[in-house]
C-alpha positions as CSV (number, residue, x, y, z in Angstrom):
1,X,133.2,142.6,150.8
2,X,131.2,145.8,150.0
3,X,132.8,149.1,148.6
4,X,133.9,151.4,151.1
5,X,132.8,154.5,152.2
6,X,133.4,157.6,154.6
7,X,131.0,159.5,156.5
8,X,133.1,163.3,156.2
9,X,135.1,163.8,153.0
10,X,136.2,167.2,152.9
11,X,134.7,169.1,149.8
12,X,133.4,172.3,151.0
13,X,135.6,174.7,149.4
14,X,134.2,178.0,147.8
15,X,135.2,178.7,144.2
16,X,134.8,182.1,142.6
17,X,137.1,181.3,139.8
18,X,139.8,183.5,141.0
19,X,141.0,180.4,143.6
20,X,145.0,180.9,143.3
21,X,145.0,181.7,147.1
22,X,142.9,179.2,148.4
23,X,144.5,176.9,149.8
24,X,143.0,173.2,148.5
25,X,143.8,169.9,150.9
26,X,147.1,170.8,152.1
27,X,146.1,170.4,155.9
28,X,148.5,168.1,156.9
29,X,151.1,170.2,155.3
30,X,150.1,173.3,156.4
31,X,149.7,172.0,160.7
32,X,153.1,170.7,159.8
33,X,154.9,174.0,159.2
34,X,152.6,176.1,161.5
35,X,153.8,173.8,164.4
36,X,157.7,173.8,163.5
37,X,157.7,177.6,163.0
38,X,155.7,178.0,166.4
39,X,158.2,176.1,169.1
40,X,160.7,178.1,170.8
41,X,163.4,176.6,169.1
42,X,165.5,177.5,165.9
43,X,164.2,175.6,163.2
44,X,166.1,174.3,159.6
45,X,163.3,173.3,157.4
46,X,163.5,171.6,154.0
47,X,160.3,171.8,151.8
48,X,160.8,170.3,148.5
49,X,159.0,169.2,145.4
50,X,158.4,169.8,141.5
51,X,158.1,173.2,140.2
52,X,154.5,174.1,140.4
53,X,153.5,172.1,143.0
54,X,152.4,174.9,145.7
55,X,155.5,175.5,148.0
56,X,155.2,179.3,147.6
57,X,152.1,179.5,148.3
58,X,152.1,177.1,151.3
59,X,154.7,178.8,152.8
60,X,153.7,182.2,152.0
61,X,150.2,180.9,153.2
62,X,151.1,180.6,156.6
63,X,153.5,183.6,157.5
64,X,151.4,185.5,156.7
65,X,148.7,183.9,158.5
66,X,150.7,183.0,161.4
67,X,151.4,186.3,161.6
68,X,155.3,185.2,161.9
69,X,158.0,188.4,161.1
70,X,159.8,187.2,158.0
71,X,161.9,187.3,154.7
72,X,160.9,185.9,151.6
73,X,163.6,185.5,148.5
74,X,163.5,183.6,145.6
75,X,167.0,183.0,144.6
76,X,167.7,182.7,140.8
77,X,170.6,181.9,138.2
78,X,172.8,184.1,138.4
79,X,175.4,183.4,140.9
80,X,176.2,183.5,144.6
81,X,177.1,186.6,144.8
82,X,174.1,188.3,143.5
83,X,171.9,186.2,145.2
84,X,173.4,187.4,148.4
85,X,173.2,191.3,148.1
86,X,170.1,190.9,146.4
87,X,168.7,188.8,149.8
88,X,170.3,191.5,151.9
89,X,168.6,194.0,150.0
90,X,165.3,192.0,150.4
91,X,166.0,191.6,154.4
92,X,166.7,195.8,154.4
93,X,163.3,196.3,152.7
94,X,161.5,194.0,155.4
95,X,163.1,195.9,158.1
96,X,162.6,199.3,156.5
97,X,166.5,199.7,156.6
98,X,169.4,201.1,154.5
99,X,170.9,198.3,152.5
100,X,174.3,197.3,154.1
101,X,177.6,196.4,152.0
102,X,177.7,192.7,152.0
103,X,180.0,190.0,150.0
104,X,178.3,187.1,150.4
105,X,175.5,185.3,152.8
106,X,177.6,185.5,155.7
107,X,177.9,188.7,155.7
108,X,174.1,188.8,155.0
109,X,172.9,186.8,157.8
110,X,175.5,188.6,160.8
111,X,173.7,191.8,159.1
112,X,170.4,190.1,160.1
113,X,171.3,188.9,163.4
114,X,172.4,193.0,164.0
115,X,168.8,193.9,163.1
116,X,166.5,191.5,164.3
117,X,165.6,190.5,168.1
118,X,162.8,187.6,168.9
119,X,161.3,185.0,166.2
120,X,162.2,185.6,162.7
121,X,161.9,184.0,159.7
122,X,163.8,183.4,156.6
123,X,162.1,181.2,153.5
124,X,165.1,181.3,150.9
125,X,162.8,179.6,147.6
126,X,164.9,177.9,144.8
127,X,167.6,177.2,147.0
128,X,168.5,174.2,145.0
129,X,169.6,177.3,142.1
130,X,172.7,178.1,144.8
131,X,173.6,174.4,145.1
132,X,173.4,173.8,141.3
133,X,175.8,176.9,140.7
134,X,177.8,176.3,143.6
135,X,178.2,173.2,145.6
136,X,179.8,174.5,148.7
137,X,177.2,176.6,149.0
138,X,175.8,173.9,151.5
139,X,179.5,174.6,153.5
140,X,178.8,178.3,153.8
141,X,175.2,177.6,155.1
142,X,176.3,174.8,157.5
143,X,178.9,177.7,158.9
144,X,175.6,180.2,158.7
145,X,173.9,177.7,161.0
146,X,176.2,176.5,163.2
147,X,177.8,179.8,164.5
148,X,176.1,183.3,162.6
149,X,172.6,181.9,164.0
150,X,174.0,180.5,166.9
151,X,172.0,182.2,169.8
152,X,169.4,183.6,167.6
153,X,165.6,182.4,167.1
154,X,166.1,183.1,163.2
155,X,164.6,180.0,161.1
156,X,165.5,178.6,157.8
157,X,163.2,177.6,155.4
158,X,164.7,176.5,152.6
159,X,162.7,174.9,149.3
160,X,163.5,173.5,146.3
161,X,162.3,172.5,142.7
162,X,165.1,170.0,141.9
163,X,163.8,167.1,144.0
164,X,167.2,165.4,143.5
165,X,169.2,168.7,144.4
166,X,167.4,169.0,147.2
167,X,167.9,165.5,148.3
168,X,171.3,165.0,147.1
169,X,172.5,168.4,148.3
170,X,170.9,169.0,151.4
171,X,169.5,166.4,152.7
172,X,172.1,163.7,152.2
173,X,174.3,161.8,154.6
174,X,177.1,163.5,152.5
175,X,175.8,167.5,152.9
176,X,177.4,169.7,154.8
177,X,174.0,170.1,156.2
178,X,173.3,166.1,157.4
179,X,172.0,166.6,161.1
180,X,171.2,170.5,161.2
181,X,167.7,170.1,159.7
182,X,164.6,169.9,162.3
183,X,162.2,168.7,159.5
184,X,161.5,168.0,156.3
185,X,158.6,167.4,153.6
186,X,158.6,166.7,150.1
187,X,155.2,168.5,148.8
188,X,153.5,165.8,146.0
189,X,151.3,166.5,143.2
190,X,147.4,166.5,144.3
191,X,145.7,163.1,144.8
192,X,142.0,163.3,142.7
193,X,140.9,163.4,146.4
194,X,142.7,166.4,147.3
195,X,141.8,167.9,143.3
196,X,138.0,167.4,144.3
197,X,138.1,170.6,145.7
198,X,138.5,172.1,142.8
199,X,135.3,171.0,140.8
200,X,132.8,170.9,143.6
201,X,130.2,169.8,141.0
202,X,131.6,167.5,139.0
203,X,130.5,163.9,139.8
204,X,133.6,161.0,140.4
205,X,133.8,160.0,136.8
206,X,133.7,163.8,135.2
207,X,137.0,164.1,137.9
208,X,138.6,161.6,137.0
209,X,138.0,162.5,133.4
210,X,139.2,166.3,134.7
211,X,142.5,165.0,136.3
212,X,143.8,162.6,133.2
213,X,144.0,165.9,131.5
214,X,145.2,168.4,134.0
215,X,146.9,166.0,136.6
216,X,147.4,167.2,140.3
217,X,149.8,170.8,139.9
218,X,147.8,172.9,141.7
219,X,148.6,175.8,139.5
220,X,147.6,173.9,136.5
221,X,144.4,172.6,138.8
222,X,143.8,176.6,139.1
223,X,143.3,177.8,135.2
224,X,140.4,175.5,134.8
225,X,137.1,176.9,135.7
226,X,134.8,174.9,138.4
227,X,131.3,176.0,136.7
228,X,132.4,175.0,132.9
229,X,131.9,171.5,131.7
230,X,135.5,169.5,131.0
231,X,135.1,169.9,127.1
232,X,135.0,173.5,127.8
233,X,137.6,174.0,129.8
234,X,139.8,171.7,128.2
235,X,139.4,173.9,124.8
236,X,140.0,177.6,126.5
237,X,142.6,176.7,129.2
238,X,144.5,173.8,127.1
239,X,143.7,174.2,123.6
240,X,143.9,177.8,122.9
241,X,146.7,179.9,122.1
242,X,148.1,182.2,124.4
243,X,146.5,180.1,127.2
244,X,148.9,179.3,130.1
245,X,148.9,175.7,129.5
246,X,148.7,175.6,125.6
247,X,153.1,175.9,125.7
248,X,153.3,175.1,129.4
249,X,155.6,171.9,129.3
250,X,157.9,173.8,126.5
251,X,158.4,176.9,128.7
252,X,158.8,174.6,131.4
253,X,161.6,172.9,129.8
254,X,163.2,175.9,128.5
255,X,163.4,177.9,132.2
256,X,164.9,174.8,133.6
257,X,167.1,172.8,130.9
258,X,169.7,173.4,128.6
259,X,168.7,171.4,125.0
260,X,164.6,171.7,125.6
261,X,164.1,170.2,122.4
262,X,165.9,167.3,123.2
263,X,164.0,167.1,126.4
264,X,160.8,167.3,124.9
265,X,162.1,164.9,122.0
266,X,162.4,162.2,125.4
267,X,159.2,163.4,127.0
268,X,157.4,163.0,123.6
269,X,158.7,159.6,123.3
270,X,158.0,158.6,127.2
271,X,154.6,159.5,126.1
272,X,154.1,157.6,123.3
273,X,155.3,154.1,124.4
274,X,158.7,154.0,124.8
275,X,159.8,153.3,127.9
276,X,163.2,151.7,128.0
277,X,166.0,153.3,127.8
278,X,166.9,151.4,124.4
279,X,163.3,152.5,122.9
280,X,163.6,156.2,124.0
281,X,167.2,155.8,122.0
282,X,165.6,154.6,119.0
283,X,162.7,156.9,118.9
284,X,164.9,160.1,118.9
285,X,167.9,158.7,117.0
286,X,170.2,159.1,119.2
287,X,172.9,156.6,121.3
288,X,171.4,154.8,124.4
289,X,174.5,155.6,126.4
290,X,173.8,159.4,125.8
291,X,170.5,159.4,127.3
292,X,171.7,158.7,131.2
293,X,172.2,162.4,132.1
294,X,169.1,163.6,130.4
295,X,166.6,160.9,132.1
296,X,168.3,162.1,135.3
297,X,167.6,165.6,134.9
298,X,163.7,164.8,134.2
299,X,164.1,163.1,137.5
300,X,164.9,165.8,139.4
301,X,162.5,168.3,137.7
302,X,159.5,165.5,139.0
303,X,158.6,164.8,135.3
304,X,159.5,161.3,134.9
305,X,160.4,158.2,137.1
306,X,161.9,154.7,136.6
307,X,159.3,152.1,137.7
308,X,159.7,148.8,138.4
309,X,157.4,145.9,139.3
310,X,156.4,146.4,143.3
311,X,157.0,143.0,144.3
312,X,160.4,143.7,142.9
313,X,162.2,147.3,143.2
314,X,165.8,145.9,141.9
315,X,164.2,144.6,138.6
316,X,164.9,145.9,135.3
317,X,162.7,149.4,135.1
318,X,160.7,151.3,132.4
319,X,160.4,155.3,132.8
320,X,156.6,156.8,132.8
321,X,155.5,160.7,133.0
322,X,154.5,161.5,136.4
323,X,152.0,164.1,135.0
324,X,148.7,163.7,133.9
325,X,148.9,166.9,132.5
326,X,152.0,166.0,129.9
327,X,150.8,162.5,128.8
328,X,147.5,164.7,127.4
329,X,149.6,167.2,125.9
330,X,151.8,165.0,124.1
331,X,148.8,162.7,123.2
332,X,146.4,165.7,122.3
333,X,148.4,169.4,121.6
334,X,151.9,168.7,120.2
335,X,150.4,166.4,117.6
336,X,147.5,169.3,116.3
337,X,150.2,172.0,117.1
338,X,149.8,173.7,113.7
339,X,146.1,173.2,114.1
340,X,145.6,174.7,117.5
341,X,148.2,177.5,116.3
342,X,145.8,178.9,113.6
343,X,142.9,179.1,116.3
344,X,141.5,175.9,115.1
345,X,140.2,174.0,118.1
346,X,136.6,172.8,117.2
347,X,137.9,169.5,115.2
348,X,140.6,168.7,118.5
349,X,138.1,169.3,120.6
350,X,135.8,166.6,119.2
351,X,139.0,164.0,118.4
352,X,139.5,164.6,122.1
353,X,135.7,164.0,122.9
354,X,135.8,160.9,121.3
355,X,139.2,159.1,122.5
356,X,139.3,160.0,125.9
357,X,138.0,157.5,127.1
358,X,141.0,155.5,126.4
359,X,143.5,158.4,127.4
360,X,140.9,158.2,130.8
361,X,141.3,154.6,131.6
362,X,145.5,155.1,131.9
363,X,144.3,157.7,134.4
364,X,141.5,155.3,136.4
365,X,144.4,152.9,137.2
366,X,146.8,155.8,139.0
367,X,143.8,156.8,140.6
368,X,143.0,153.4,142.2
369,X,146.7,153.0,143.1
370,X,146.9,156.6,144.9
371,X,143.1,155.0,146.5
372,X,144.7,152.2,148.0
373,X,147.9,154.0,148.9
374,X,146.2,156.7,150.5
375,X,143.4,155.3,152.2
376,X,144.9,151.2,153.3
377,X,141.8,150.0,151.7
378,X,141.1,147.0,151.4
379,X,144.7,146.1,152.6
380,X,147.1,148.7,154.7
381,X,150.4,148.6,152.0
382,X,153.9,149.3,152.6
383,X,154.3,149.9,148.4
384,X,151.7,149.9,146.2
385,X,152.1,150.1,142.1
386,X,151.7,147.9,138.9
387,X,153.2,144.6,138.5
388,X,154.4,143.1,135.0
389,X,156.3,140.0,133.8
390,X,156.6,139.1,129.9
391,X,153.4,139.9,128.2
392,X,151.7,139.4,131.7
393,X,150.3,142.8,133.7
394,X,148.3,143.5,137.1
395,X,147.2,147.6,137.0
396,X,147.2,147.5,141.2
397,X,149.6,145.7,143.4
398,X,149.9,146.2,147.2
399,X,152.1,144.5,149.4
400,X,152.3,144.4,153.3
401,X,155.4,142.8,154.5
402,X,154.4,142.6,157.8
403,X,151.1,140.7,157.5
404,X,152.6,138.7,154.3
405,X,149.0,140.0,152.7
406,X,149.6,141.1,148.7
407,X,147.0,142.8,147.1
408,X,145.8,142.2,143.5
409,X,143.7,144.5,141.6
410,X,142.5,144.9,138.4
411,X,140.2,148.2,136.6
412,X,138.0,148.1,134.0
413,X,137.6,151.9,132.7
414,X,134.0,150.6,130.5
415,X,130.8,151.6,129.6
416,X,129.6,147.9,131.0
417,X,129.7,146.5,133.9
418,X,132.0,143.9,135.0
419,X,131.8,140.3,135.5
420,X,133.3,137.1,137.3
421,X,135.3,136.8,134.0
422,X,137.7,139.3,135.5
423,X,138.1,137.6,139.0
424,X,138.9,134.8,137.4
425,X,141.4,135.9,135.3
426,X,143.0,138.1,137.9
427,X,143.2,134.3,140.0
428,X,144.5,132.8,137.6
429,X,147.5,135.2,137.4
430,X,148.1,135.7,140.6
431,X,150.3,132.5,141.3
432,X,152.1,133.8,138.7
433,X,153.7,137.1,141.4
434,X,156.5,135.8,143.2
435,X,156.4,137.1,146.5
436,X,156.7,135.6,149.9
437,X,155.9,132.3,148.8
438,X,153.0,129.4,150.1
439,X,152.4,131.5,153.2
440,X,151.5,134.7,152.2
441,X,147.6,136.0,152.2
442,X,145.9,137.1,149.3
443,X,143.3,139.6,149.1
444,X,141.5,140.9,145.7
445,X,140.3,143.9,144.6
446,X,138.1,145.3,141.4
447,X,137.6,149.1,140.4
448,X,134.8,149.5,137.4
449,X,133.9,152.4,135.8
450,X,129.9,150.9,135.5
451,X,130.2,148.8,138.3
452,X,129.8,145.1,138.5
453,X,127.0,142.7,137.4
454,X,124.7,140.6,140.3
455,X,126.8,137.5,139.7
456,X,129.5,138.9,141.2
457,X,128.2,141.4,143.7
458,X,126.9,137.9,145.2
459,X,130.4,136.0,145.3
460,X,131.6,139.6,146.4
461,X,129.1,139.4,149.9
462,X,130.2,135.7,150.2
463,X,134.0,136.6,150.3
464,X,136.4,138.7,153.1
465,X,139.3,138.3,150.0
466,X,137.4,140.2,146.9
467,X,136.9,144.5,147.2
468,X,134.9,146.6,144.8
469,X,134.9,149.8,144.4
470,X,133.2,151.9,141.6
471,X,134.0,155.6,141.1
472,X,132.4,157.5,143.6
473,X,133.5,154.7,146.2
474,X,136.9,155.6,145.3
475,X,136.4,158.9,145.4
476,X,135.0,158.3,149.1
477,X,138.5,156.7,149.6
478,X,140.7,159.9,150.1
């Protein structure tokens, strides 16, 4: 089977090194929220997702080029009650108004519904802050909907950093606000297809070298510069103090959790290898049962997740960083910390020169995973992740329950070019992945850095089963 390829990926954005407005390959997010805030009816939306994945500046994006009349607050810390005179306030100055008396959001909204006449709009960021301080917050706003709105063509949108909040508190069979919502989206980190617009002229494998070290945040996408080779950009924007992602994960961790150094005592030993829960107890010294409530809270911040092999979600599961970003500050800045600190970045920059390659070939296999998932080539895939038993590992698996078809790939990040060895290997292992049993379909798949040798580009044209796909044919996948 030959590598795939399409005719019109999208990479015609313009760079001027000041791209924090530019909105990069969120399309299908963007029709999605311009058509919900454009019907006639009152709309509860829900946009959710780690902090500094882009739901400010999507939704600010499109009120203000929708030209819809609206609110914007970004509710913090301290406490319903501030939160709600301080929104009133913010409703007042949209409405060029004298700020009413209010108690709470109740009296906030009827203020609103006083004042305002036609479509309007009200994007309440960080509204998982209100649930975490208060959890009948979601009571109050289910009242808020229900009867203060009633009758009105005011819109909620609410967002949310703490995926789990968000989903736990709002969107839940047990919130208050089960069945008012009109839509939902929970807004990802950047596929390397939709970072490509980024680095217009960097070639597949200088991305793919680009996104193991900044991952898909676009505002961590944003402080590298599109004209400046990777070395370069990886010493000013990661390596140098006072740069905004030389202490990012650190400030991170302190605006968002109590006990950051124990956090970053986890993340640091996520990064390194440890991956059960009884290795992550060992490596900071502290009891196994102790560590429940802090995985969970780097779940909801988006920074870690439990994986498990894809032919089996109830196994046994290992946690993993979700960002690129982290595993190459753990791996490159934390460890040169007193280094970098004295302005020292030459001798990183080199070390880092000279091992990424291996910190790269982590990244290859997420990238052929989000490939496959994104694209349904070679196989369309209801799941699609690793696969591990014993001392025994596949980097992609895909399964389709409906056609019984599993997916097994292998990638080779290498400076030569692969051979039937690997085919072979990845045969021989396959029997090996309990799924579905004798009457399940098998199709194969290889992704290589240099490509493949003749030998098996020539079984590869002789089979419908084996897929190979080099860089820039992944690349093409997105």
């Amino acid at each position: 089977m030959t590598p795939y390829a399409t005719v019109d990926r999208k990479c015609d954005y313009v760079h001027d090194n000041i791209i924090a407005d530019i909105m990069i390959d969120r399309e299908v997010e963007r029709a999605w929220l311009e058509e919900r805030l454009a019907t006639d009816d009152r709309q509860l939306l829900v946009l959710y997702g780690r902090r500094r994945v882009g739901k400010t500046t999507l939704v600010s994006d499109v009120l203000d080029d929708c030209g819809l009349t609206s609110v914007y607050y970004l509710c913090d810390q301290r406490g319903i009650d501030h939160n709600a005179r301080a929104f009133a306030r913010a409703c007042t100055a949209t409405l060029d108004d004298v700020p009413p008396a209010v108690d709470d959001f109740t009296d906030a909204f009827t203020y609103l519904t006083r004042r305002v006449d036609g479509p309007f709009v009200v994007a309440l960021d960080e509204f998982s802050y209100l649930v975490e301080t208060d959890d009948t917050i979601t009571s109050v706003f289910q009242r808020i909907v229900d009867e203060t709105l009633a009758g009105t063509e005011i819109s909620l949108v609410l967002l949310g950093s703490s995926i789990s909040m968000m989903e736990e508190g709002v969107l839940s069979y047990e919130s208050p606000l089960y069945g008012r919502r009109t839509g939902q989206w929970r807004l990802e980190p950047l596929t390397l297809g939709q970072a490509a617009g980024f680095f217009p002229a960097y070639d597949a494998e200088e991305l793919i070298r680009a996104y193991g070290a900044v991952g898909g945040i676009p505002a961590y996408l944003e402080q590298f510069e599109p004209d400046r080779s990777l070395a370069d950009n990886v010493e000013t924007h990661i390596l140098s103090k006072g740069s905004f992602l030389f202490e990012e994960p650190e400030f991170l961790l302190r605006q968002e959790l109590r006990e950051p150094g124990t956090y970053l005592s986890i993340l640091e030993a996520i990064a390194h290898g440890a991956t059960r829960v009884s290795e992550i107890a060992n490596e900071i010294d502290r009891d196994a049962s102790s560590l429940s409530g802090y995985l969970g809270n780097l779940s909801r911040l988006g920074l870690i997740d439990r994986e498990t092999p894809v032919t089996d979600p109830d196994a046994r599961g290992v946690y993993r960083l979700t960002d690129h970003f982290l595993r190459f500050w753990f791996r490159y800045v934390l460890p040169n910390r007193g280094t970098l600190e004295r302005g020292q970045t030459t001798a990183v920059r080199a070390s880092i020169m000279e091992t990424l390659p291996s910190h790269t070939s982590w990244t290859f296999e997420a990238v052929c995973r989000q490939a496959v998932r994104s694209s349904g080539v070679p196989v369309g895939c209801d799941r699609v992740g690793r696969w591990w038993y014993d001392d025994n590992e596949i980097d992609v698996v895909g399964v389709n329950a409906g056609t019984e078809t599993l997916l097994l790939g292998e990638c080779k990040w290498t400076v030569e070019p692969v051979g039937r060895d690997l085919l072979v290997d990845l045969e021989t292992l396959g029997p090996d992945v309990r799924w579905r049993g004798e009457d399940r379909t098998v199709q194969y798949a290889l992704f290589a850095r240099a490509g493949f040798t003749e030998g098996l580009m020539a079984v590869a044209d002789e089979r419908d089963d084996l897929f190979l796909a080099t860089p820039a044919d992944i690349l093409d996948l997105f």
